[in-house]
C-alpha positions in Angstrom: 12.4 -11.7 19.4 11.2 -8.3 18.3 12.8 -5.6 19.9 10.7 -3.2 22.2 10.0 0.4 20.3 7.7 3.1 19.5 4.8 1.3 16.9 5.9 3.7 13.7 3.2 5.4 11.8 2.5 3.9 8.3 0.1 5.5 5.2 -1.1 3.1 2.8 -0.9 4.3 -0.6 -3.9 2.4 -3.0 -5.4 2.9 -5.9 -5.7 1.0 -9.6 -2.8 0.2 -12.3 -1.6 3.5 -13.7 -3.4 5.2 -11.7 -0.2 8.0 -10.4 0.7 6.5 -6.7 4.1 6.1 -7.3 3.9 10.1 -8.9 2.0 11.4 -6.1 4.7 9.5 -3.3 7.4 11.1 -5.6 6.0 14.8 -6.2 3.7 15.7 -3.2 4.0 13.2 -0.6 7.8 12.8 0.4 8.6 16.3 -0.3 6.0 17.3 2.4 7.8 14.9 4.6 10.9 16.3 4.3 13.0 16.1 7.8 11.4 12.9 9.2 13.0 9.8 9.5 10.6 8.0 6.9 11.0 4.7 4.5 9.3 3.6 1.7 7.9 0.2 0.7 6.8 -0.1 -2.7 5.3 -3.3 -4.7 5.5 -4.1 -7.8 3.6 -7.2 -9.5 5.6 -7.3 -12.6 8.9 -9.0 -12.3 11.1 -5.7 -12.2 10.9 -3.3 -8.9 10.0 -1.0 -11.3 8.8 2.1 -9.1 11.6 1.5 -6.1 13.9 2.0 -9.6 11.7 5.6 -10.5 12.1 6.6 -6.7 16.0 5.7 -5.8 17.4 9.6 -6.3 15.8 9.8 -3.4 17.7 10.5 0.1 14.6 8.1 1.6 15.3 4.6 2.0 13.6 2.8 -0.7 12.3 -0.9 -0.6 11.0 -2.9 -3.3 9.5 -6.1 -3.8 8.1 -7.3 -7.4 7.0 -10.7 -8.5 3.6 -10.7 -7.6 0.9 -8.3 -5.5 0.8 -8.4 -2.0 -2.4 -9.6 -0.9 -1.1 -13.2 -2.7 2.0 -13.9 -4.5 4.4 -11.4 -2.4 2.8 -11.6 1.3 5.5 -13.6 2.9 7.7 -10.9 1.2 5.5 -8.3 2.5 5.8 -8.9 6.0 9.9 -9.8 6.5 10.2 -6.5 4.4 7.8 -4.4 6.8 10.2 -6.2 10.2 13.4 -5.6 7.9 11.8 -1.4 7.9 10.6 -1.6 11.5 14.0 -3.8 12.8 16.6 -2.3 10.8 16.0 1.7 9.9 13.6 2.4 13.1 11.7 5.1 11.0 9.0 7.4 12.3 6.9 6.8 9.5 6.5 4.2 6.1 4.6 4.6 3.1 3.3 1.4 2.1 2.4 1.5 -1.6 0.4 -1.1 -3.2 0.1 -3.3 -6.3 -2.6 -1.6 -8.2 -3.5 -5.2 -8.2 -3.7 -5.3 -4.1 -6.9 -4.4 -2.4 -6.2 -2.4 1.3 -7.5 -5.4 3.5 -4.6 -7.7 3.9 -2.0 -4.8 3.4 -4.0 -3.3 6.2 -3.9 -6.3 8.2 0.0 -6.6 7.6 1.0 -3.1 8.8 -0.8 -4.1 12.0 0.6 -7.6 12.6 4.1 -6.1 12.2 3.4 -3.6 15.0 2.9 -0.4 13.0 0.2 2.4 13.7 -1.8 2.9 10.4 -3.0 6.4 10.2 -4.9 6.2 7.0 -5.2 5.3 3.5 -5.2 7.4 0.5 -6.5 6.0 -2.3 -5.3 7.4 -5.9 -7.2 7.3 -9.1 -7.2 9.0 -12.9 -9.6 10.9 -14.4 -8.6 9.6 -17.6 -10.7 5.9 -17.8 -12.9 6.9 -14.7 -16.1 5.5 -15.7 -14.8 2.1 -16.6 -12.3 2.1 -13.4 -15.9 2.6 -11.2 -17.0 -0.6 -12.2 -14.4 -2.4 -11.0 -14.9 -4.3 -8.0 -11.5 -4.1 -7.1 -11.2 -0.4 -7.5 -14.7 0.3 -5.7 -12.9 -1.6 -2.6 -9.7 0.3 -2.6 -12.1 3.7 -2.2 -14.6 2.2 -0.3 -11.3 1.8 2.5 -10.0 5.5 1.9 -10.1 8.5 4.0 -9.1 10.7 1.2 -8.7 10.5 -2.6 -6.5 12.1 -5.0 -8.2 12.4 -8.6 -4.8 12.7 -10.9 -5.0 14.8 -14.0 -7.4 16.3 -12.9 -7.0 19.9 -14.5 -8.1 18.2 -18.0 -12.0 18.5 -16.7 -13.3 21.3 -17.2 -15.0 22.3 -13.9 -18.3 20.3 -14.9 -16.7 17.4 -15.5 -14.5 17.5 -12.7 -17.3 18.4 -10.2 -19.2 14.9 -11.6 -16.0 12.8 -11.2 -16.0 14.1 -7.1 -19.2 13.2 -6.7 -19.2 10.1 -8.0 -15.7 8.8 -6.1 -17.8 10.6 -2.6 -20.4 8.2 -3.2 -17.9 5.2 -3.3 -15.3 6.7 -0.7 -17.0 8.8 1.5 -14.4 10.9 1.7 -12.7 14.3 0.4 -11.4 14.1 -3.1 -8.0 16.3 -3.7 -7.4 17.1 -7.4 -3.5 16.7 -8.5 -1.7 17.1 -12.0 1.6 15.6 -12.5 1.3 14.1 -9.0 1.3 17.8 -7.9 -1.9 18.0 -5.3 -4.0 21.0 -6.0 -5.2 21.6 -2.0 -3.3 21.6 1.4 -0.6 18.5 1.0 -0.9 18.4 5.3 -4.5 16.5 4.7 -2.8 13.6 3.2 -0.6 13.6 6.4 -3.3 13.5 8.9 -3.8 10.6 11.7 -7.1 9.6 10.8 -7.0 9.4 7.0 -9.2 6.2 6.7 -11.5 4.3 7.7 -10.4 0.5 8.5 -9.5 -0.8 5.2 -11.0 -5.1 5.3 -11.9 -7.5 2.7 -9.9 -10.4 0.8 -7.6 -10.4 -1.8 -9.2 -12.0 -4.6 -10.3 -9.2 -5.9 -8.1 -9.3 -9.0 -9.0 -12.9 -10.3 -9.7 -11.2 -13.8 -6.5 -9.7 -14.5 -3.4 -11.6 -16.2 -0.3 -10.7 -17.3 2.5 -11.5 -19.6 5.7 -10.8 -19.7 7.4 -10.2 -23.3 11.0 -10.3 -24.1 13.0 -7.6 -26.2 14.9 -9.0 -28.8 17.3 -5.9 -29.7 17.4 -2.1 -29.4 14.0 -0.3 -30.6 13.6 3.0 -32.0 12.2 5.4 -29.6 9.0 6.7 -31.8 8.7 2.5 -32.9 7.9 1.7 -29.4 5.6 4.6 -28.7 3.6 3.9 -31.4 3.6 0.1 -30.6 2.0 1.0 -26.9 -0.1 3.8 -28.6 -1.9 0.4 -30.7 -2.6 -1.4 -27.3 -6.4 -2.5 -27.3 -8.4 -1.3 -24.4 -8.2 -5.0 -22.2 -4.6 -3.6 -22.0 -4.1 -2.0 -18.4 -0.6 -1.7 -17.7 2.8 -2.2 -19.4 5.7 -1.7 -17.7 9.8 -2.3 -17.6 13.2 -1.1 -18.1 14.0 -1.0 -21.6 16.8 0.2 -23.6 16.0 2.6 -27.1 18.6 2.7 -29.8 18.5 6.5 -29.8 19.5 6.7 -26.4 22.6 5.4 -23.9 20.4 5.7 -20.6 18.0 3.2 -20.2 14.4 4.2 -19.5 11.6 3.0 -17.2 8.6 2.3 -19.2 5.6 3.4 -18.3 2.5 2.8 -19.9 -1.6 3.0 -18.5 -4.5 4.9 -19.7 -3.3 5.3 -23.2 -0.4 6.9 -22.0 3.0 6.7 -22.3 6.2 8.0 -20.2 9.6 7.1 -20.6 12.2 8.3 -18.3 16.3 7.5 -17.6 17.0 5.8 -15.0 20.2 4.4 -13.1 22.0 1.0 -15.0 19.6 -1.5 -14.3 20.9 -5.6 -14.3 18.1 -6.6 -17.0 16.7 -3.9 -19.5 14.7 -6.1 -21.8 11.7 -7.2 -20.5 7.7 -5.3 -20.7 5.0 -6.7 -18.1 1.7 -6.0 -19.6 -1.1 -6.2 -17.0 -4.9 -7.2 -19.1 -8.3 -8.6 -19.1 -10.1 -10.7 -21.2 -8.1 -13.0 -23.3 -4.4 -12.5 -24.1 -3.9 -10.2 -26.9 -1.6 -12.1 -29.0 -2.0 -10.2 -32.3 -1.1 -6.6 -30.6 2.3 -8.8 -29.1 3.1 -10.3 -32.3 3.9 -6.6 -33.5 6.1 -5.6 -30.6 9.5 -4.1 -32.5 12.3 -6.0 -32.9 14.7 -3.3 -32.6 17.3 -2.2 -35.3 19.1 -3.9 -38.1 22.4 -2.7 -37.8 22.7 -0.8 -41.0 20.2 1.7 -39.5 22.9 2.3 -36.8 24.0 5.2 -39.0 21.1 6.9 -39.5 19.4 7.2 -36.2 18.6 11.1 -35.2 19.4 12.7 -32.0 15.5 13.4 -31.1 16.1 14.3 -27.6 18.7 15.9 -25.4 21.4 13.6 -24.3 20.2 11.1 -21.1 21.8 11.1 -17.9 26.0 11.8 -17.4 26.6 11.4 -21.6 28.1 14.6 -23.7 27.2 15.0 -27.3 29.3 18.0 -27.5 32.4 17.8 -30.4 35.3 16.5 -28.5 33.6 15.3 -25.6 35.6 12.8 -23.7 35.5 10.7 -20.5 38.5 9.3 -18.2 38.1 7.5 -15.5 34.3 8.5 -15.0 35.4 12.3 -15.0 35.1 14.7 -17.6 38.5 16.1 -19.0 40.2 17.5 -21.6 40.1 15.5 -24.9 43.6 15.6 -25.8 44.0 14.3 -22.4 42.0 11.1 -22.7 42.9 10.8 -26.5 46.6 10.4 -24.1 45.4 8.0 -22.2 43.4 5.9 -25.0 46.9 5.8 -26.5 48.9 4.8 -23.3 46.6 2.0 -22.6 46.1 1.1 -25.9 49.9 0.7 -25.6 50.1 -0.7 -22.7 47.7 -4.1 -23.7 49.4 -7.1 -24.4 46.4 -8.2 -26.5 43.7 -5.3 -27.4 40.5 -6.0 -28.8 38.7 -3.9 -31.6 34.7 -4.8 -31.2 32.5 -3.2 -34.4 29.6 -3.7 -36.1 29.1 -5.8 -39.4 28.1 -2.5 -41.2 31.7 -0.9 -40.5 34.0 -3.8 -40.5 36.1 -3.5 -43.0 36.1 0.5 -42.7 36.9 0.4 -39.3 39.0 -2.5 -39.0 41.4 -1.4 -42.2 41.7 1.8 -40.1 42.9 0.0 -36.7 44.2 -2.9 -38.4 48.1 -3.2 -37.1 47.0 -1.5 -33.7 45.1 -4.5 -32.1 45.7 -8.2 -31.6 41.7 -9.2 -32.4 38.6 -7.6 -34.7 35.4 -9.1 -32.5 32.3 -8.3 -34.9 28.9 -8.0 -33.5 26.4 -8.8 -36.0 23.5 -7.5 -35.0 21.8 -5.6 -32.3 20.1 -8.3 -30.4 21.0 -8.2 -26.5 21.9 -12.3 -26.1 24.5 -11.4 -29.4 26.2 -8.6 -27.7 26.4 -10.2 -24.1 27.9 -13.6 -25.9 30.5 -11.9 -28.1 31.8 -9.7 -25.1 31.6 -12.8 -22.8 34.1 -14.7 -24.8 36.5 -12.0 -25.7 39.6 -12.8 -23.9 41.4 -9.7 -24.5 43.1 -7.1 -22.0 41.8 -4.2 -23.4 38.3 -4.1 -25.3 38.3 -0.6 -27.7 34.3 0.1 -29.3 34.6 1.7 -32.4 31.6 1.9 -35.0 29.2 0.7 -32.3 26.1 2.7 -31.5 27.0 4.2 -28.2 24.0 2.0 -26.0 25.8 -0.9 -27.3 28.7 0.0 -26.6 28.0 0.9 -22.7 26.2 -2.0 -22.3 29.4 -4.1 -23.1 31.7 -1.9 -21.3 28.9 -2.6 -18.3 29.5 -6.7 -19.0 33.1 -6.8 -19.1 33.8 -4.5 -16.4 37.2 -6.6 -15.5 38.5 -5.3 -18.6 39.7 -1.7 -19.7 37.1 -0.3 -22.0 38.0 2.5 -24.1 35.4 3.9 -26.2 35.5 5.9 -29.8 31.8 7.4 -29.5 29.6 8.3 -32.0 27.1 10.6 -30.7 27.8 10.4 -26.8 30.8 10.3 -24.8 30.1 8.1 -21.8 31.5 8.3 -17.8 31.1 4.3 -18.1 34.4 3.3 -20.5 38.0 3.5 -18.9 38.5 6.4 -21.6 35.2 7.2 -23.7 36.0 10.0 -26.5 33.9 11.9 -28.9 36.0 12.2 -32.5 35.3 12.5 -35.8 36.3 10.0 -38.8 40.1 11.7 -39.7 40.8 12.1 -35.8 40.4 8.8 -35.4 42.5 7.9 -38.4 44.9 10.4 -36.8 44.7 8.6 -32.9 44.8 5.1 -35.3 48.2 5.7 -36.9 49.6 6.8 -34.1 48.4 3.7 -32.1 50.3 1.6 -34.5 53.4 3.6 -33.9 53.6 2.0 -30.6 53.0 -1.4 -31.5 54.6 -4.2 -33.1 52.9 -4.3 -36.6 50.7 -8.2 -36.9 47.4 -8.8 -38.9 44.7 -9.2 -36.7 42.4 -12.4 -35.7 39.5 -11.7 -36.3 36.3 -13.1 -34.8 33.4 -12.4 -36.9 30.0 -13.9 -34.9 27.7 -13.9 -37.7 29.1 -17.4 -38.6 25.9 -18.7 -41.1 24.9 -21.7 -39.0 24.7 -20.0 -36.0 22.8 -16.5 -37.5 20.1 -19.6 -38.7 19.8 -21.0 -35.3 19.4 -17.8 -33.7 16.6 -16.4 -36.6 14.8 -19.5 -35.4 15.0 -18.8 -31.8 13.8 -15.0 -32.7 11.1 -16.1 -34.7 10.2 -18.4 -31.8 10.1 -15.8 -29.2 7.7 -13.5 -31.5 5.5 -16.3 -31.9 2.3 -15.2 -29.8 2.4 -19.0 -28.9 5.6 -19.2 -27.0 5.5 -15.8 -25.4 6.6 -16.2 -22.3 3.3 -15.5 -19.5 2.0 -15.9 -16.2 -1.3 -16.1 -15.1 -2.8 -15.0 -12.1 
C-alpha cells in the first residue's frame, strides 16, 4: 500500500544519444540544486549503467537502470525504481533522465502513475549533427514535448550559425533555446528549474524501431591513442558507443564515451566488468569497422608503453612511491612490511609476465614457493591464472601496473603486495614503486628470511591451451559471431 505523502516534483531530462544530458545533469543542473533533498534516476540502454557510474561522486543519490530504454525493454524497471525513489528516500524533487533512445510520452506517463508532480521537460540536443538529428522522428518528438531546450556546444557557431540552429529547434519545440558548452548553460540556470517547463509530453514508444545495437567484447588491454583512433574511423550510421574499458597506459579504468565524432574518456571508480563497448547504429551492422576493434597489447610492448597522461585516480608515479594498507607512507616503511609479509607466508606466490620470466624469477627465485606466468594480456587469461593460484600471499612483479590491480581486485582474500612499475596503487596490501637493483636489494633480503627451495612454477601458456584460446579470439573478432542485440 503506498504510503500517504507530498507528490514530489520530477524534471524529465530528454534529448538524442550523445546529445550532453548526463553533462548538463552533472555541470548545471544539480549544482543549482544544491540544498534540496533531490535523487536522480538515470537509464541507460546499453548493458552497463554507464552515466549513474559518471555521476556517483556525487553526494545525490544516484539510480541506474541499463539493459534497454524505458519506453520498452526497462518499463517494469522504470516504475519499481520511481516507488523505490518516492518509498524509500522521500525526495523533494527527481530528475528523470532518459535513454536517448526513449521518447517523453511513456516516461511522462510513468512519473505520473507513480504519484509524482512533473514540472517540465527539458530537452537537450548538439549543435554538432543538428541537421541530420532534425530529421529524426524521434528527436522531433522529444522537442516537440519540451518547454525549454538546451543547444550543447553551442559556442562553436559563430553567431549566424547559432541564431539558425534556434530558430530552427523554436519551430520544432516551441520553446526557449538555452545555449551551454561543456554542459555549462550560458543563461539564467533558474529557467530550467521552473514549474511549468513543458508542455504535456504524449506519444508511443516506437519511435526508435531503426536503431540497433551491438555489444562487442574486449579481448585484452588497448593502447589509449589505438582506441581513439579506432572510434575516430566509426562511419556515420554509428550513433553512440559506450562502456567501461580499461587502457594499457593507465591503472584507472575509464568510461567511454563516444557520439558525434567525439570522443571522451574519463576514470572512474573500479567497476565489476571493464571490457565491453555498446555501439548504438542505423542501417545495417557495420561489421568491417568492428572487425578492426584493437586487440590490446602483446606483452612485449608492456615495456615500452609512455606515460601520456598524468597518473589516474589515487595512483603515485613519483620515485619511491609506495602504498600500505590503502594509505600512503613512507617507502622504507612498506618495503618493511613487503618483507614481513613476505615472511610471514607459508606459500608466496610470484605472478609475472612471459616477457620477464626468467629475469624476474632468477631474481626472486629462493624467496617464493610458486612462479604463476601470465602469458598474455587478455582479461579471461589474467582472471583464470589468479583464480587458480592457491597461494597465501600473491607478490606482482614485471606486470604492467592495470594488470596488476586488476588481480589484486580478483583475489581480494589474498595479501597482494605489488612491485610497481610506473604507479604505486592504494589497491595491493603493500604496493611500492622501486627501481631494478632495489628490488634485487628487497629480493636478497627476502631470501634471508626464508628457507632456501626452487620454485614450482606454473607457466599458463601451455601450447594446447594458447591454440584453443587463439581460436576462441579469432572467433570473437569474427564480425559473424559478435555478440548483438537487436531492437
Amino acid at each position: 500500500m503506498r504510503r500517504e505523502t507530498a507528490a514530489p516534483d520530477a524534471l524529465l531530462l530528454t534529448g538524442p544519444l550523445g546529445a550532453g544530458k548526463t553533462t548538463l545533469l552533472e555541470r548545471s543542473l544539480l549544482p543549482a540544486l544544491a540544498g534540496r533533498r533531490v535523487a536522480v534516476l538515470v537509464n541507460d540502454a546499453g548493458p552497463v549503467p554507464f552515466d549513474s557510474l559518471l555521476l556517483s561522486d556525487t553526494p545525490i543519490p544516484i539510480l541506474g537502470v541499463a539493459g534497454g530504454c524505458f519506453c520498452c525493454r526497462a518499463g517494469g524497471r522504470l516504475l519499481e525504481a520511481l516507488a523505490e525513489i518516492r518509498d524509500r528516500l522521500a525526495p523533494d524533487l527527481v530528475v528523470l533522465e532518459g535513454s536517448g533512445l526513449s521518447p517523453p510520452g511513456p516516461l511522462a506517463r510513468a512519473l505520473q502513475e507513480e504519484g509524482y508532480r512533473l514540472l517540465g521537460t527539458i530537452a537537450v540536443i548538439a549543435a554538432a549533427g543538428l541537421e541530420r538529428a532534425l530529421r529524426d522522428p524521434l528527436v522531433r518528438a522529444q522537442l516537440a514535448a519540451s518547454g525549454l531546450v538546451v543547444l550543447t556546444g553551442a559556442d562553436r557557431l559563430d553567431r549566424a550559425a547559432f541564431e539558425k540552429a534556434r530558430s530552427a529547434l523554436q519551430r520544432l519545440a516551441r520553446a526557449p533555446v538555452l545555449p551551454a558548452f561543456e554542459g555549462v548553460v550560458r543563461g539564467p540556470v533558474a529557467v530550467l528549474l521552473a514549474p511549468g517547463t513543458a508542455g504535456a509530453p504524449s506519444g508511443s514508444g516506437v519511435l526508435h524501431a531503426g536503431v540497433r545495437s551491438a555489444t562487442l567484447r574486449l579481448a585484452g588491454l588497448p593502447r589509449r591513442a589505438e582506441l581513439c583512433a579506432w572510434l575516430a574511423r566509426a562511419p556515420k550510421r554509428v550513433l553512440r558507443v559506450k562502456g567501461i574499458v580499461q587502457c594499457a597506459e593507465h591503472c584507472a579504468p575509464l568510461a567511454l564515451n563516444h557520439a558525434l565524432g567525439e570522443t571522451d574518456l574519463r576514470p572512474v571508480a573500479a567497476a565489476s566488468e571493464w571490457s565491453e563497448l555498446w555501439v548504438a547504429h542505423t542501417d545495417e551492422e557495420p561489421r568491417a569497422w568492428f572487425a578492426r576493434l584493437p586487440r590490446g597489447c602483446a606483452p612485449d610492448d608492456w615495456q615500452e608503453l609512455e606515460a601520456t597522461l598524468a597518473p589516474l585516480g589515487e595512483v603515485d608515479a613519483r620515485t619511491d612511491a609506495a602504498f600500505a594498507d590503502g594509505r600512503r607512507t613512507d617507502p622504507l616503511e612498506a618495503a618493511q612490511l613487503l618483507l614481513d609479509r613476505l615472511a610471514a607466508a607459508t606459500r608466496p606466490v610470484l605472478v609475472t609476465s612471459a616477457a620477464r620470466r626468467a629475469e624476474t624469477a632468477a631474481r626472486w627465485r629462493g624467496a617464493i614457493a610458486e612462479i604463476a606466468v601470465v602469458p598474455d594480456a587478455r582479461a579471461r587469461t589474467i582472471d583464470a591464472l589468479v583464480a587458480r593460484l592457491s597461494g597465501d600471499v600473491l607478490l606482482f612483479a614485471g606486470l604492467p601496473d592495470a594488470l596488476a590491480e586488476r588481480a589484486a581486485a580478483r583475489r581480494a582474500d589474498l595479501c597482494a603486495l605489488h612491485l610497481a612499475q610506473r604507479f604505486a596503487l592504494p589497491g595491493p596490501s603493500v604496493s611500492l614503486r622501486i627501481d631494478p637493483e632495489r628490488e634485487a636489494t628487497l629480493a636478497a633480503l627476502a631470501r634471508r628470511e626464508r628457507p632456501r627451495s626452487d620454485p614450482v612454477v606454473s607457466a599458463a601458456d601451455e601450447p594446447r591451451q594458447s591454440q584453443a584460446q587463439d581460436r576462441k579470439e579469432k572467433e570473437e573478432h569474427d564480425p559473424n559471431t559478435l555478440a548483438r542485440q537487436e531492437r
